[in-house]
C-alpha positions as CSV (number, residue, x, y, z in Angstrom):
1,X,-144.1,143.8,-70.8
2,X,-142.8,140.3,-71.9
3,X,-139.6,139.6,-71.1
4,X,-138.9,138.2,-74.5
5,X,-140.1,141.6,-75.9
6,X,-138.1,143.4,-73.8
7,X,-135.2,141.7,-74.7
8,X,-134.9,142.5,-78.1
9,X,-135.0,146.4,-77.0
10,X,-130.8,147.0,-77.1
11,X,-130.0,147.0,-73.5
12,X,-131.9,143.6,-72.5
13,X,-129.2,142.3,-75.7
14,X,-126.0,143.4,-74.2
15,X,-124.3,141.4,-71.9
16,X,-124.5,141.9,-68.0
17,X,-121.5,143.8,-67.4
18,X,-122.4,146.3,-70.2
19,X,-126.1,146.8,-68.5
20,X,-124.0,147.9,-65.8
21,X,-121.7,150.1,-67.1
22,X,-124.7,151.6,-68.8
23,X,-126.7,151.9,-65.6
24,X,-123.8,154.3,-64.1
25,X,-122.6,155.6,-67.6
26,X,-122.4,158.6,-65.8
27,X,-119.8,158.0,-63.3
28,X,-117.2,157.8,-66.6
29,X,-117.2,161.2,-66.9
30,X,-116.5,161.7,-63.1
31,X,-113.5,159.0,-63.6
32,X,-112.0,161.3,-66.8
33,X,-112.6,164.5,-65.0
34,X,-110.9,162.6,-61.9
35,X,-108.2,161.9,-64.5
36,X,-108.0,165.1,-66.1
37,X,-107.5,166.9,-62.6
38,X,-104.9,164.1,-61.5
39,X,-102.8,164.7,-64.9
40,X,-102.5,168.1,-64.3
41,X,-100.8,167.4,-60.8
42,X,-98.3,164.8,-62.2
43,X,-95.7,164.2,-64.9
44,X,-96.4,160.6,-65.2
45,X,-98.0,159.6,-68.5
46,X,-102.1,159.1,-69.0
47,X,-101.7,157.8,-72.4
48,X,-103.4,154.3,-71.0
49,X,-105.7,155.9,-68.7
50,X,-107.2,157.9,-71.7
51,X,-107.5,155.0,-74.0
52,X,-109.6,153.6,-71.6
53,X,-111.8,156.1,-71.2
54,X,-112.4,155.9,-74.9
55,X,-112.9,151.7,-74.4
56,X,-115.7,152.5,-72.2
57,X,-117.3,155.0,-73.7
58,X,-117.2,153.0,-76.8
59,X,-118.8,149.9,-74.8
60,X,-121.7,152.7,-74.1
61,X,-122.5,155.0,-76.6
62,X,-122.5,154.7,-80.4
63,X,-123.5,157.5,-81.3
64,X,-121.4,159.2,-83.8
65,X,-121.1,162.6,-82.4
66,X,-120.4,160.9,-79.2
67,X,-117.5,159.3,-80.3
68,X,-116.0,162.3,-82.2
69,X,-116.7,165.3,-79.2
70,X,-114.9,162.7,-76.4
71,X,-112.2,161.0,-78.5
72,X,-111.4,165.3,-78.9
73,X,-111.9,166.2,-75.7
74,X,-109.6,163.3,-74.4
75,X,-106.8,164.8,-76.7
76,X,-107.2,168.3,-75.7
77,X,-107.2,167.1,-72.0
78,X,-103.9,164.9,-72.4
79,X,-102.3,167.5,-74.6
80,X,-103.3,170.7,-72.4
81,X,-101.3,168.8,-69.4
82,X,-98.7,167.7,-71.6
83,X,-94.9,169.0,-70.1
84,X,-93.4,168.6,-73.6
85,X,-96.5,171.4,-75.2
86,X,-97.0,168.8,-78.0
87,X,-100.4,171.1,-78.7
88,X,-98.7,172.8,-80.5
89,X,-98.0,170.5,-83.3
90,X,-100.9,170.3,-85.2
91,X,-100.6,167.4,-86.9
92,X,-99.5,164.9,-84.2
93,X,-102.1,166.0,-82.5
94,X,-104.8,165.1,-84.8
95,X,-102.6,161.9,-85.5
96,X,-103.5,161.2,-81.5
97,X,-106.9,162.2,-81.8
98,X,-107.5,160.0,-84.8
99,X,-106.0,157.1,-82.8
100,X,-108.3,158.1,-80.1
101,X,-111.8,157.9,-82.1
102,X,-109.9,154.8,-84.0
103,X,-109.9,153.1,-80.8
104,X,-113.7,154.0,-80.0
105,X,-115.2,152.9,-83.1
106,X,-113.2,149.8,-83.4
107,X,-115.3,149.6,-79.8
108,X,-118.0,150.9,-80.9
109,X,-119.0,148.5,-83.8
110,X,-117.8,145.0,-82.0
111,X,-121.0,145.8,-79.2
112,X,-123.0,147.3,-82.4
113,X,-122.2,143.3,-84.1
114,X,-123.1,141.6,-81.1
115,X,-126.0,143.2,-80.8
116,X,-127.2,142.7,-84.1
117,X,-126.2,138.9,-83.7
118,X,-128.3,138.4,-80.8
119,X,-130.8,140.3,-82.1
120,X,-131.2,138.6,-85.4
121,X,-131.1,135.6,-83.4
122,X,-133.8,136.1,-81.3
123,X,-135.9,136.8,-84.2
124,X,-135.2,133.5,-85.8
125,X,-136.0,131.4,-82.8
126,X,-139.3,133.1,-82.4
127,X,-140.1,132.9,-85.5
128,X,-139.0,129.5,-86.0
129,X,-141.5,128.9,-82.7
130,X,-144.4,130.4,-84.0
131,X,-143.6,128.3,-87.5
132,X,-144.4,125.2,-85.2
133,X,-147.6,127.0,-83.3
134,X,-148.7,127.7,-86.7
135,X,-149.2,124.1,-87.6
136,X,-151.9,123.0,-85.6
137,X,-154.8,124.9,-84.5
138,X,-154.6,123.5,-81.6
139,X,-151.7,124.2,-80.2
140,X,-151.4,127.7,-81.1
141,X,-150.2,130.0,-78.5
142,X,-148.7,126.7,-76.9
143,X,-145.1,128.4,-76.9
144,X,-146.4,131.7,-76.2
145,X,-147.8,130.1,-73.2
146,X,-145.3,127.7,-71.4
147,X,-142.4,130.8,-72.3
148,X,-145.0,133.1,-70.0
149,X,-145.7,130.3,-67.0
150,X,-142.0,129.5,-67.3
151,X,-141.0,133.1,-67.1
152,X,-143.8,133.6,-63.6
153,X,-142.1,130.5,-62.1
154,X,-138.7,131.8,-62.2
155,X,-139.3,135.5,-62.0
156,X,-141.5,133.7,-58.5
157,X,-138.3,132.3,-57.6
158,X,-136.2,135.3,-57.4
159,X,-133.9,133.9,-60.0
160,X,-131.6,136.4,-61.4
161,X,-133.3,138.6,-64.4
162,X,-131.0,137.1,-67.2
163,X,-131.6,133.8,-66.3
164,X,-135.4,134.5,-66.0
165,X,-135.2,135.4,-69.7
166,X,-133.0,132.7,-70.9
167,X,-135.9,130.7,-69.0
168,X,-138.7,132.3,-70.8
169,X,-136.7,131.9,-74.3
170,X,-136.1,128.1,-73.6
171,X,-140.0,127.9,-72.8
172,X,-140.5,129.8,-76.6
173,X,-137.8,127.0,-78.1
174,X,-138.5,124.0,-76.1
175,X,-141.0,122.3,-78.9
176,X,-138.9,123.4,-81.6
177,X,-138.0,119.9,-82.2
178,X,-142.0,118.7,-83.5
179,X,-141.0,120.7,-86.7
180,X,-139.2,117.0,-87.4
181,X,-142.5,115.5,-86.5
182,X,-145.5,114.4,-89.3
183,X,-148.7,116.3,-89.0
184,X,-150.6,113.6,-89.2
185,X,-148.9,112.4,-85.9
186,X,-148.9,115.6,-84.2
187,X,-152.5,116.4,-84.5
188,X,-154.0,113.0,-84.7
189,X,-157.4,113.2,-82.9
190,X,-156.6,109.2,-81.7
191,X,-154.6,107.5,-79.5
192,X,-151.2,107.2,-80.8
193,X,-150.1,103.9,-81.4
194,X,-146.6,102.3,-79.7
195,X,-144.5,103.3,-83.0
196,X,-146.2,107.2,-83.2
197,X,-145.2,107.6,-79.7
198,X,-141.6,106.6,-79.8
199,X,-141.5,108.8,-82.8
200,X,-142.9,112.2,-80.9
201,X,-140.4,111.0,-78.2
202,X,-137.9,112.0,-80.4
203,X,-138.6,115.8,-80.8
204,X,-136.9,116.9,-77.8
205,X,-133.5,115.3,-79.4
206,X,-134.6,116.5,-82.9
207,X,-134.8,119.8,-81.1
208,X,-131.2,120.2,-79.4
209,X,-129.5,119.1,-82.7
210,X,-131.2,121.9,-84.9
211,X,-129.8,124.5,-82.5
212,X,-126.9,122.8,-80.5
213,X,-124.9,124.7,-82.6
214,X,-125.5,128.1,-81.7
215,X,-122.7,129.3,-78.6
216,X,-125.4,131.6,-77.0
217,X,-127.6,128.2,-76.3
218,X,-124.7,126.7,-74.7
219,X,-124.5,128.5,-71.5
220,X,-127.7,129.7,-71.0
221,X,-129.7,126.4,-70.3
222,X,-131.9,126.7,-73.2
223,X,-130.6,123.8,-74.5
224,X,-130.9,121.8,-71.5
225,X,-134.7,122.8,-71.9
226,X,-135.1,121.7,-74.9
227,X,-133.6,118.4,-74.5
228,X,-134.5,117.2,-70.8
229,X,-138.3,118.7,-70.4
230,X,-139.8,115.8,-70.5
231,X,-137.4,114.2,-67.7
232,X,-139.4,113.3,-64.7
233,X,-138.2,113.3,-61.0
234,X,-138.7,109.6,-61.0
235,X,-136.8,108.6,-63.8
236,X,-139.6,107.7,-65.7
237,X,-139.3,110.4,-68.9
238,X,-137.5,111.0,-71.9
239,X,-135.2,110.9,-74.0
240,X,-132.6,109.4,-71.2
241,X,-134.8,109.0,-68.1
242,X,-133.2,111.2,-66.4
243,X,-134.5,112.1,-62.5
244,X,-134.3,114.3,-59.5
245,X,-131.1,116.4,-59.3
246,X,-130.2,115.1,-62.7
247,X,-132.5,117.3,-64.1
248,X,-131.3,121.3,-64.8
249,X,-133.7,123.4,-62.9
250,X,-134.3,125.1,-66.6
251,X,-135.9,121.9,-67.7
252,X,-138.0,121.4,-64.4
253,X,-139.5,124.6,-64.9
254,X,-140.1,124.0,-68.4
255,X,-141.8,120.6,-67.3
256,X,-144.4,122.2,-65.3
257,X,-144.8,124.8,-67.8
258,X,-145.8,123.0,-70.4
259,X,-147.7,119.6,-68.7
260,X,-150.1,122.7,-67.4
261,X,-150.9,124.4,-70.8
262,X,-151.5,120.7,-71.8
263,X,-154.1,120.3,-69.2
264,X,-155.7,123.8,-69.5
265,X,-155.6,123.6,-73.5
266,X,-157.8,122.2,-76.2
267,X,-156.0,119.4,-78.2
268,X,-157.2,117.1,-81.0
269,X,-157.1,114.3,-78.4
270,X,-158.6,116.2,-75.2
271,X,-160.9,119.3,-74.1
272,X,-159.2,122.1,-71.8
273,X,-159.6,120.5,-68.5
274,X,-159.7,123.3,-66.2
275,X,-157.5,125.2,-63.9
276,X,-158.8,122.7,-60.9
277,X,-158.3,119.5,-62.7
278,X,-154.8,120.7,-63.2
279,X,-153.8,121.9,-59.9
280,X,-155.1,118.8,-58.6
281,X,-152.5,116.8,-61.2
282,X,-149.6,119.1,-60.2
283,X,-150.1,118.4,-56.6
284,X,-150.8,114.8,-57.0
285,X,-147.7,114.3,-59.0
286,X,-145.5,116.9,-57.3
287,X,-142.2,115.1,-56.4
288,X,-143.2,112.0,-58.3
289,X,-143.5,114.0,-62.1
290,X,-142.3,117.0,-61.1
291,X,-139.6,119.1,-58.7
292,X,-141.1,119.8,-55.6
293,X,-139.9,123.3,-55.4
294,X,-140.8,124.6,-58.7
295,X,-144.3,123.2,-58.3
296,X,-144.6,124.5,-54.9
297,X,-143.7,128.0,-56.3
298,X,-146.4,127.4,-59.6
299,X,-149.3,126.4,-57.5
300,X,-148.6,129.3,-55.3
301,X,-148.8,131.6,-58.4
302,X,-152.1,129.4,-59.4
303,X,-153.9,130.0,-56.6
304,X,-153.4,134.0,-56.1
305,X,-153.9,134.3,-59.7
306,X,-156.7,131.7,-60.4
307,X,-158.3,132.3,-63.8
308,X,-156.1,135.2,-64.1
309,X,-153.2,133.3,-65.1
310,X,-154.6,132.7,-68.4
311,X,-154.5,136.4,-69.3
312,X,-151.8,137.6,-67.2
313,X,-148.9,139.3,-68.9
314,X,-145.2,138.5,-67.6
């Protein structure tokens, strides 16, 4: 399943440390029965251990129900320990359970929001991708495309899962800036002339200042893609001719990513070249163009996939 895909299903949204807690969800109930057991043995006060209980299982479940039958069972379990029988009183002790459920839907909704935020996000980027596929015939798919090779290099490298789908997002993104761009320009069948060039130069920076903005981009290297894919490792791209270890190894993989769907595509200004012709460029112009390493681990890919790659789902 695509990675992208995947990622808009709840649990790809949250962050990491919530995948885990949710991955051993289970082992909060062992740590308030733990609790439970230890407050009958002692006089000391649970009131912070119980809260915490209901912070985590606020930071996993959201369910309604949920939240109501443990923020209860949390009081009955402080209160059925308690040395000073506060049971008893009825109203303090739905005063404690209300504090109880307060605390785990205040929980609760904040990772409902944040879901929702990077949810809606993700939406608008992709959409905002295809927007720009949609333009040209030509280079439909083109997003689709470098977001999927990006997302094999990466996932080929062993990189760790959430960075190999902040990888496979920046491949969706990293043309985003041509929206700035005349159509004339971008599908002109032609040669460019020297003043069209400098122009299409300019998407990557067009790019990074429509979505600099947004804090998720920030630390995630997706705006490092969009900004340095067309560095080179000998200085010789753009937009600040940047080279070797200067470049973010998001950008790198971008860079290989998309110079081979440019090779193995039809454009107004070329004919799909073949898989051959570009292996043959990525190997000619491995540490010159591009990182070594990432194109190393791509032409692996290419030649135990072959034509495969074309149709091969991340």
């Amino acid at each position: 399943m695509d990675i992208i895909k995947r990622s808009l299903h709840e649990y790809r949204l949250l962050p990491s440390y919530l995948s885990v807690m949710i991955r051993f969800r289970y082992a909060i109930f062992a740590i308030a029965i733990l609790g439970t057991v230890l407050d009958a043995h002692t006089d000391r006060s649970f009131f912070v251990f119980y809260s915490l209980i209901m912070v985590a299982v606020g930071l996993v479940y959201r369910g309604l129900w949920v939240g109501i039958i443990s923020s209860c069972g949390v009081t009955i379990s402080r209160y059925l320990y308690s040395p000073t029988g506060l049971i008893n009183d009825i109203e303090f002790f739905i005063a404690q359970w209300f504090s109880y459920f307060a605390i785990w839907l205040a929980v609760s909704l904040l990772v409902k929001k944040t879901i929702e935020q990077k949810d809606n996000l993700i939406k608008l980027t992709t959409i905002l991708a295809n927007t720009l596929d949609a333009r040209d015939k030509y280079t439909a798919y083109h997003s689709d495309n470098v977001a999927r090779y990006a997302g094999m290099i990466a996932l080929e490298m062993k990189l760790p899962k959430k960075k190999c789908e902040h990888i496979q997002l920046a491949g969706k993104l990293h043309d985003i800036g041509k929206i700035g761009i005349p159509e004339h320009i971008l599908s002109k069948p032609g040669k460019l002339t020297d003043d069209e060039f400098e122009l299409i130069k300019k998407h990557p920076a067009y790019g990074y200042n429509m979505v600099k903005h947004i804090i998720s981009f920030q630390s995630t290297g997706v705006l490092d893609a969009i900004l340095l894919h067309h560095e080179r490792e000998n200085g010789t791209g753009y937009p600040r001719g940047l080279k070797g270890e200067e470049i973010p190894l998001v950008a790198k993989i971008i860079a290989v990513a998309d110079s081979f769907d440019a090779m193995t595509s039809t454009r107004t200004y070329q004919k799909d070249q073949g898989l051959s012709y570009a292996i043959e460029e990525l190997t000619r112009n491995k540490g010159t163009l591009y990182d070594v390493t990432v194109t190393e681990v791509f032409l692996s890919i290419l030649h135990r996939e072959g034509e495969g790659i074309f149709q091969r789902p991340i």
